[in-house]
Backbone as CSV, one residue per row, in Angstrom:
resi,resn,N_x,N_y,N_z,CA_x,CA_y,CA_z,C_x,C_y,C_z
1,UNK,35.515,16.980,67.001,34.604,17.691,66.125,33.336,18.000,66.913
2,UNK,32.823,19.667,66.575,31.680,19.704,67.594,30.702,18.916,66.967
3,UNK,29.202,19.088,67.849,28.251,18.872,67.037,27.263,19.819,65.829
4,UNK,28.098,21.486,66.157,27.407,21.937,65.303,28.456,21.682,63.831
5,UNK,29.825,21.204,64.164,30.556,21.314,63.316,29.660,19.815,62.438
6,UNK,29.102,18.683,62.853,28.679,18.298,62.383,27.645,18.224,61.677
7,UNK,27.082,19.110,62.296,25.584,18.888,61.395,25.522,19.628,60.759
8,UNK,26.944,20.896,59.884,27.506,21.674,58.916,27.642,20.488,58.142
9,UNK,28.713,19.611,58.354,29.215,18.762,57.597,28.267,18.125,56.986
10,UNK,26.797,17.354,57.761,25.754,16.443,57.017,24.915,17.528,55.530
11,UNK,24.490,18.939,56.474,23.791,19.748,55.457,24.797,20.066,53.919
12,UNK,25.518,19.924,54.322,26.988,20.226,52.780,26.048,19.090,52.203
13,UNK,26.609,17.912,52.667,26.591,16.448,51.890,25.461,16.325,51.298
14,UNK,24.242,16.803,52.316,22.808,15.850,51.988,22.834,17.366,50.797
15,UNK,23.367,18.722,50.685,22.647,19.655,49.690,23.549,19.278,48.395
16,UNK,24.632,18.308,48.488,25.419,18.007,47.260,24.920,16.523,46.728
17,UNK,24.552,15.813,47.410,23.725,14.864,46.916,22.216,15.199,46.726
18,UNK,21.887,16.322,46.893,20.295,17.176,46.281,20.689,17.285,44.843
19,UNK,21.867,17.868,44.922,22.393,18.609,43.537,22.794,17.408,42.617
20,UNK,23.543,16.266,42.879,23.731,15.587,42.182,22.722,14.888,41.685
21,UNK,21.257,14.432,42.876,20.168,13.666,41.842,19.619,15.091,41.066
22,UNK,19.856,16.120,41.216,18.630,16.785,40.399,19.608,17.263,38.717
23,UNK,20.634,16.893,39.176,21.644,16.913,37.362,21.416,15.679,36.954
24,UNK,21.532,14.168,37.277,20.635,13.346,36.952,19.311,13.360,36.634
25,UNK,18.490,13.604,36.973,16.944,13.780,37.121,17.212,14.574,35.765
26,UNK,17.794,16.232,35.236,17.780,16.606,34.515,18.060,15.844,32.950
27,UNK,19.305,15.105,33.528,20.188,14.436,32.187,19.383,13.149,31.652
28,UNK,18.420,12.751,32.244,17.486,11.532,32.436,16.447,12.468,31.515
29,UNK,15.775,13.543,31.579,14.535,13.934,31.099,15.695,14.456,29.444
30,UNK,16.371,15.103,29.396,17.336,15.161,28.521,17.248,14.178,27.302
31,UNK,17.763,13.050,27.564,17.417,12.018,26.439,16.524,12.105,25.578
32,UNK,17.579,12.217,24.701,16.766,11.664,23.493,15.473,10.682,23.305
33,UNK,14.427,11.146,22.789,13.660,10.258,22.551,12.700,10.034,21.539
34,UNK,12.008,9.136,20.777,11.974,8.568,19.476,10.695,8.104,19.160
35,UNK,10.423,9.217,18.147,8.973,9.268,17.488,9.269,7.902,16.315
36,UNK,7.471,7.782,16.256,7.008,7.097,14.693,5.779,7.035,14.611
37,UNK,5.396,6.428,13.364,3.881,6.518,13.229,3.662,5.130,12.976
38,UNK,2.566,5.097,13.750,2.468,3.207,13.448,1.833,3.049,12.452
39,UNK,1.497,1.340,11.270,1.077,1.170,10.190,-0.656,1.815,10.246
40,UNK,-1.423,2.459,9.412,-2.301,3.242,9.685,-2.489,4.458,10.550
41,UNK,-1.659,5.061,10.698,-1.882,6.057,11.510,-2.419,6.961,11.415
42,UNK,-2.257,7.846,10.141,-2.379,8.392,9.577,-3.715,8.208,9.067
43,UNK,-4.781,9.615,9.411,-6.130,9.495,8.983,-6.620,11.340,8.206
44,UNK,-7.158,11.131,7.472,-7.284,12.156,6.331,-8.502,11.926,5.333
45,UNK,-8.623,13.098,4.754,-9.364,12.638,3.484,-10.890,12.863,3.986
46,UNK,-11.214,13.341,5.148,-12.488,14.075,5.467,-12.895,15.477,5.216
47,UNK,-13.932,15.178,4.703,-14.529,17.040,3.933,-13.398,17.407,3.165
48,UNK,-12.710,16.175,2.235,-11.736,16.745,1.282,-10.515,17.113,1.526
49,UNK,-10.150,17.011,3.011,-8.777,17.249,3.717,-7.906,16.166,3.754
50,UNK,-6.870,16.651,3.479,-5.596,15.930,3.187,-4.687,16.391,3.808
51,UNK,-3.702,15.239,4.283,-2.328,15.244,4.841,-1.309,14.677,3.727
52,UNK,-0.941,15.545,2.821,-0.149,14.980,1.969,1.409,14.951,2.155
53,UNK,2.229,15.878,2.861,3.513,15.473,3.671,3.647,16.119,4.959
54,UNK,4.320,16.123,5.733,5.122,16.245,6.892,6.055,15.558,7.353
55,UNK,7.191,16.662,7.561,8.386,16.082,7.767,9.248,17.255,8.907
56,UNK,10.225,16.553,9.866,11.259,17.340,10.847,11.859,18.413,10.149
57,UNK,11.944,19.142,10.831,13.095,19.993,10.628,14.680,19.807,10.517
58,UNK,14.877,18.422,10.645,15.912,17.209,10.782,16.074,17.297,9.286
59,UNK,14.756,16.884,8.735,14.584,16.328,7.634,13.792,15.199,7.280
60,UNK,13.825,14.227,8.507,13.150,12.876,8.059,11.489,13.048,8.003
61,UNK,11.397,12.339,6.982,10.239,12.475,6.694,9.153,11.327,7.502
62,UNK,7.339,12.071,7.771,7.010,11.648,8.529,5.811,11.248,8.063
63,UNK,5.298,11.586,7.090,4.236,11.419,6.440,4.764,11.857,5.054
64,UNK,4.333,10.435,3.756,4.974,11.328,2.352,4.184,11.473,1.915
65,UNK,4.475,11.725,0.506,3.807,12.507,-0.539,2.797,11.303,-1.232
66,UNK,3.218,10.017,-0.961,2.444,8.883,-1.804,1.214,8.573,-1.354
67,UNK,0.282,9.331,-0.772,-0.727,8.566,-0.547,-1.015,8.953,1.062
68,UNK,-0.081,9.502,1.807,0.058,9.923,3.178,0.718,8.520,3.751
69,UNK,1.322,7.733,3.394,1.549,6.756,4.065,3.217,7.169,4.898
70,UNK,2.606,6.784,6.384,3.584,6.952,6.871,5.235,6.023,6.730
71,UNK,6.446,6.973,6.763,7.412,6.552,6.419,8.841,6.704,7.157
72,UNK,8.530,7.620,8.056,9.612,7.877,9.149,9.721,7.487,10.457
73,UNK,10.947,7.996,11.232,11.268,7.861,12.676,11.829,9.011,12.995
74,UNK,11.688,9.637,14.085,12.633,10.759,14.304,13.180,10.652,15.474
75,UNK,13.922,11.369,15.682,14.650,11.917,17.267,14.360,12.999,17.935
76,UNK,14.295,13.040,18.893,13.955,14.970,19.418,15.153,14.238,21.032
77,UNK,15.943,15.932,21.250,16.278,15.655,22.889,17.516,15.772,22.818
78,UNK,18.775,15.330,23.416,19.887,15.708,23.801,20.532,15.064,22.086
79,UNK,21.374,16.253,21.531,22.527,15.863,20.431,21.144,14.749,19.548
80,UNK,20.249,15.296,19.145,19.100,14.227,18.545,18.550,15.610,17.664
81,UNK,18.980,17.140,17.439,17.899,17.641,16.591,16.245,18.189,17.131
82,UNK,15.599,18.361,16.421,14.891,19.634,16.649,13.446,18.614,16.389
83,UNK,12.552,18.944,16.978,10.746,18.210,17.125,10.353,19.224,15.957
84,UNK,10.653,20.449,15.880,9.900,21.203,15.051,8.784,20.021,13.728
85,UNK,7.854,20.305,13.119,7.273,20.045,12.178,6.709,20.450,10.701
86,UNK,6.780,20.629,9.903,6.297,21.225,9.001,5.336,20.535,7.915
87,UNK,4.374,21.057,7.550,3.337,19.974,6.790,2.830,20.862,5.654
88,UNK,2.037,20.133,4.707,1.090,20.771,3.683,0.422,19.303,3.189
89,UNK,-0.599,20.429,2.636,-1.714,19.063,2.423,-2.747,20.105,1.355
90,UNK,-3.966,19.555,0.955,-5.579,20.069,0.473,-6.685,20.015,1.366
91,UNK,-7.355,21.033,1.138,-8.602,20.785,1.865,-9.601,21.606,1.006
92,UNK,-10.494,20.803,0.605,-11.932,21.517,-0.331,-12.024,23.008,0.371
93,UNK,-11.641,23.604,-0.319,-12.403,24.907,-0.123,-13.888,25.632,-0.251
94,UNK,-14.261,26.007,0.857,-15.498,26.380,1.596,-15.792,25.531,3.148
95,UNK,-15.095,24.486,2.606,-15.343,23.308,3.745,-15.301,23.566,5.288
96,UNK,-13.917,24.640,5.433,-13.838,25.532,7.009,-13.187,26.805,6.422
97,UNK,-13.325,27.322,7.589,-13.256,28.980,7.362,-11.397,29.005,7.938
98,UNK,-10.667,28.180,8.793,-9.542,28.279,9.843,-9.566,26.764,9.974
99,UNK,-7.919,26.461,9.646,-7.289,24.935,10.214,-6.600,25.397,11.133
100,UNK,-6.854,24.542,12.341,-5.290,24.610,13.649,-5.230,23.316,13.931
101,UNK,-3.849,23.480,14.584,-3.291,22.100,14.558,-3.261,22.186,16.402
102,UNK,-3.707,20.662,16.956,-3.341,20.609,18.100,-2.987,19.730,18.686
103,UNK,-1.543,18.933,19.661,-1.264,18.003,19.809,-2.320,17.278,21.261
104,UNK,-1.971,16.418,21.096,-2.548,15.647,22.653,-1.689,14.802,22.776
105,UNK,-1.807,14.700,24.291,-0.879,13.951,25.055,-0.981,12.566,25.089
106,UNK,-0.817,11.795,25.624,-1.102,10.148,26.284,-1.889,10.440,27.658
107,UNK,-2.029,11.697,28.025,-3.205,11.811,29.376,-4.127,12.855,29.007
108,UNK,-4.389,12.960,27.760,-5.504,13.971,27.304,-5.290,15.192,27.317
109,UNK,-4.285,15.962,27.254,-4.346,17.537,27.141,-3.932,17.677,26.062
110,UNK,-4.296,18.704,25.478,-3.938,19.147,24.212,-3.036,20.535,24.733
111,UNK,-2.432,20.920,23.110,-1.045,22.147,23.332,-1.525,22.669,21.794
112,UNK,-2.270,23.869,22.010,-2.214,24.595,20.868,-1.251,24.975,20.389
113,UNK,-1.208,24.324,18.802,0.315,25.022,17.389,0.044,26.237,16.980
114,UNK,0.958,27.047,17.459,0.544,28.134,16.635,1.792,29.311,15.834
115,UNK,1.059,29.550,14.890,-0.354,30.518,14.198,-0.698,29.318,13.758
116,UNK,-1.824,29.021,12.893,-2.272,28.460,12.854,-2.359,28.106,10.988
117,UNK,-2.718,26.865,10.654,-2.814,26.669,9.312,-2.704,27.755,7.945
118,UNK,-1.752,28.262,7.404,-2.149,29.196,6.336,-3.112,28.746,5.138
119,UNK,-4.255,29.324,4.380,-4.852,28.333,3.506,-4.651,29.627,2.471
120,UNK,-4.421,28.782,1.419,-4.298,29.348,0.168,-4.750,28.313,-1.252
121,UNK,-5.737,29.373,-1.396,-6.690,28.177,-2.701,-7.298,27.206,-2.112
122,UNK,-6.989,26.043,-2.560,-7.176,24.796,-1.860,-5.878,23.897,-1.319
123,UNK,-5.274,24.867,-0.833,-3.916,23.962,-0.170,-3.379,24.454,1.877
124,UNK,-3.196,23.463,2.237,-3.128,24.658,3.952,-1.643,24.172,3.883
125,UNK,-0.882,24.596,4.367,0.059,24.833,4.722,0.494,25.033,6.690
126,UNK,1.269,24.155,6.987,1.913,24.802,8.454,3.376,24.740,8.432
127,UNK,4.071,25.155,9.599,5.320,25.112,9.274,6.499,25.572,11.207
128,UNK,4.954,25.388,11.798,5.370,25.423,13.136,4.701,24.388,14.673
129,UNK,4.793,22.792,13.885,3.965,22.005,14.583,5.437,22.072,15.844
130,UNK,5.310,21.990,16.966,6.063,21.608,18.111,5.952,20.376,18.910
131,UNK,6.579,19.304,18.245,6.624,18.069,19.328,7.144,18.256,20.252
132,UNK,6.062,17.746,21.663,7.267,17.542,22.318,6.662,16.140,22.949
133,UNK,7.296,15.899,24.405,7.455,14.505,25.083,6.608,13.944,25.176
134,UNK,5.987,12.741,25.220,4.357,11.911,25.387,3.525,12.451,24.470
135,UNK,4.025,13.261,23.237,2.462,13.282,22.266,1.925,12.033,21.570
136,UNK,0.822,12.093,21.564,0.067,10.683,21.371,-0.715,11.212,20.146
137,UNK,-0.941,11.950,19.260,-1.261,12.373,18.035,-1.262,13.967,18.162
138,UNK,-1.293,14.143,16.455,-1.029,15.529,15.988,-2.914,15.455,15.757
139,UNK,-3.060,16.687,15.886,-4.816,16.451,15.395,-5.215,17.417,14.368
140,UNK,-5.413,17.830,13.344,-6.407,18.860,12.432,-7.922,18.959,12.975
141,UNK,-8.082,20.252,13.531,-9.539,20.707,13.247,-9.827,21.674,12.894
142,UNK,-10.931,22.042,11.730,-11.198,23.310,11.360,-12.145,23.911,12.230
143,UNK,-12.387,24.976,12.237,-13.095,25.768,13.071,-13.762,27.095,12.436
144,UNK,-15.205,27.235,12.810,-15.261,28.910,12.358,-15.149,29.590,12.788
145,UNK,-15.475,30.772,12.418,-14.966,32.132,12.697,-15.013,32.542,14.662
146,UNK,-16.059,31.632,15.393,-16.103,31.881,16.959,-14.971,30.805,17.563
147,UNK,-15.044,29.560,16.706,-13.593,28.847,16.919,-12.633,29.196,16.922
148,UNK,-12.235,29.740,15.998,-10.975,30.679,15.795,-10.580,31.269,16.811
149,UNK,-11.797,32.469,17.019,-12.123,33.542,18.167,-10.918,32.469,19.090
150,UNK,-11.899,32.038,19.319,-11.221,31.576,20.878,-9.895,30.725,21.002
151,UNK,-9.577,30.083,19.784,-8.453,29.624,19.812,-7.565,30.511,19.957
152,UNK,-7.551,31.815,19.161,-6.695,32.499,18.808,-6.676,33.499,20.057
153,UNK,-7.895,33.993,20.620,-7.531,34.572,22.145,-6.759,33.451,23.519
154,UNK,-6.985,32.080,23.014,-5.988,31.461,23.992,-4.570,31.462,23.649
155,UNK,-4.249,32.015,22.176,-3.019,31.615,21.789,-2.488,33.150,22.149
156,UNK,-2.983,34.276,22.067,-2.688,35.758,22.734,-2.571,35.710,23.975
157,UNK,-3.186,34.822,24.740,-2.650,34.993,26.521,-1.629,33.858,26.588
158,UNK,-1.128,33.331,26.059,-0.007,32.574,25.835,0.684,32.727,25.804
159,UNK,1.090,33.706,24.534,1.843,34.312,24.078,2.540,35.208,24.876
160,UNK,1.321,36.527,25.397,1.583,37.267,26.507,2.349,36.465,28.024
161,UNK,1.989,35.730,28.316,2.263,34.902,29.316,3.518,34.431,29.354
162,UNK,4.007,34.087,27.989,5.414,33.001,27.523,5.094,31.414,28.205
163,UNK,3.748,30.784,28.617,4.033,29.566,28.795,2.498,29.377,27.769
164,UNK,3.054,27.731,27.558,1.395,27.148,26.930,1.223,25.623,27.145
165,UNK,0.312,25.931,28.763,0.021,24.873,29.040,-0.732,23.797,28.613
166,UNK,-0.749,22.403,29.052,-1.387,21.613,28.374,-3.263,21.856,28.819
167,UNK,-3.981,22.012,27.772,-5.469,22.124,27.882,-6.749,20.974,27.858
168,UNK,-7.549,21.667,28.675,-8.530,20.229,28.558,-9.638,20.174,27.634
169,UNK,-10.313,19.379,27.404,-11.050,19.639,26.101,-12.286,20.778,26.165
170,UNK,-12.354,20.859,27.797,-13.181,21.662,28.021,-13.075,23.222,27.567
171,UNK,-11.676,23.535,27.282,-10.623,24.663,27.277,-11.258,24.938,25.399
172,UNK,-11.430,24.165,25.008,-11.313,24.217,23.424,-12.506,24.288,23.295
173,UNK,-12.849,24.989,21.471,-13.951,25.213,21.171,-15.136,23.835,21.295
174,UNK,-16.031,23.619,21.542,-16.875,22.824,21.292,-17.516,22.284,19.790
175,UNK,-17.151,23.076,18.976,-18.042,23.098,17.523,-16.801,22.932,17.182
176,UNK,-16.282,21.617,16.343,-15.034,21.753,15.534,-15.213,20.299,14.040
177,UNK,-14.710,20.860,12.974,-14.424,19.697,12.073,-13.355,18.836,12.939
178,UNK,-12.692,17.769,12.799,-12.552,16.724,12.827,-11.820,16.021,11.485
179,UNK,-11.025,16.472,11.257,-10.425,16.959,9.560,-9.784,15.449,9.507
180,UNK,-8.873,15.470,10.942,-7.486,14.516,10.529,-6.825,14.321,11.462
181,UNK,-5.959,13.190,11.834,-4.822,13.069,11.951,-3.518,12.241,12.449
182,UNK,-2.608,12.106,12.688,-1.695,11.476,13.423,-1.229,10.889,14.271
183,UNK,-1.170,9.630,14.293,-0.652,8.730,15.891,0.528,8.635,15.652
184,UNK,0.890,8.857,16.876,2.323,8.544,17.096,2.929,7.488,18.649
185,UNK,3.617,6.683,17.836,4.540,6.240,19.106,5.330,6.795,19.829
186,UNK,5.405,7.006,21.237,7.125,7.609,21.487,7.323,6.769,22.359
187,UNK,8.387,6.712,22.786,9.647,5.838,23.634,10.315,6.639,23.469
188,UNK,11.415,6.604,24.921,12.547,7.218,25.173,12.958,6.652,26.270
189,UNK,14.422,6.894,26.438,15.923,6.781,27.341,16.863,5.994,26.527
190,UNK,17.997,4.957,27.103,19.108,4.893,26.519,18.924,4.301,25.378
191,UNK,18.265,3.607,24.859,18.240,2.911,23.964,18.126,3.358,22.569
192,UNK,17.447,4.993,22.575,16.952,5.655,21.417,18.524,7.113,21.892
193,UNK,19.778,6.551,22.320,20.547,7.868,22.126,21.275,7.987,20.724
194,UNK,21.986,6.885,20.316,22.372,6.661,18.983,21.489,6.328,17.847
């Protein structure tokens, strides 16, 4: 065997063992992995704002109707169902002009939800929160009309863009209510597949 015939033979191997950790590496981030809300998590009831349910698109419920007390677990990730979120709640009207919802991570970035809160009367409504991996709470803040502004021009170059990266607080309006919201646990790999 020559030597170039060999060092054909090593580049095969070492680019099929590339390929094999990076379908691992994939099937590893894959997993399923497993939300909850720990006892108190759940914070509300400022300037009249309420988190009165949210629940998966699964179904399980994540916050109920009794009081906001949290009551679920979910799954998101391989054969586990969908992170999607959907919520409704009250909030005194006059109190903000615009609710948006924004997650944060476990290393501080936030991921604008969007469109953003529908309000009608005194009730807001969402129905497109997006979990995804390491969120460390869901957050409510209202905002006025220059809040908005700018939320909503970051959510148009986003959009335009097709990605929406994680943001720093610096990224976000400065002037915001402080309405509400959600801690969450996550964990994931084998243990949360069944």
């Amino acid at each position: 065997m020559s030597l170039s015939t060999r060092v054909k033979s090593f580049i095969g191997l070492a680019g099929a063992l590339a390929g094999i950790a990076t379908l691992l590496i994939t099937l590893a981030l894959a997993l399923p992995s497993q939300y909850s809300v720990p006892a108190g998590g759940v914070r509300s009831d400022a300037n009249g704002f309420a988190i009165e349910w949210i629940v998966t698109s699964g179904g399980a419920q994540v916050v109920s109707e009794s009081g906001g007390a949290a009551v679920g677990t979910w799954k998101q990730g391989l054969f586990s169902g969908s992170s999607i979120l959907s919520g409704s709640g009250r909030y005194a009207e006059g109190s903000v002009e615009h609710i948006w919802v924004l997650l944060r991570d476990r290393y501080g970035r936030y991921y604008l939800q969007y469109p953003p809160a529908e309000l009608s009367g005194p009730r807001w409504d969402m129905a497109n929160i997006r979990v995804g991996r390491e969120i460390a709470a869901i957050e409510f803040w209202g905002v006025d009309g220059t809040g908005n502004s700018i939320l909503q021009r970051l959510a148009d170059g986003m959009i335009s863009s097709g990605n929406w990266p994680g943001l720093s607080k610096r990224d976000l309006p400065d002037r915001y209510s402080d309405l509400g919201s959600i801690a969450l646990l996550y964990r994931r790999g084998f243990p949360y597949v069944f």
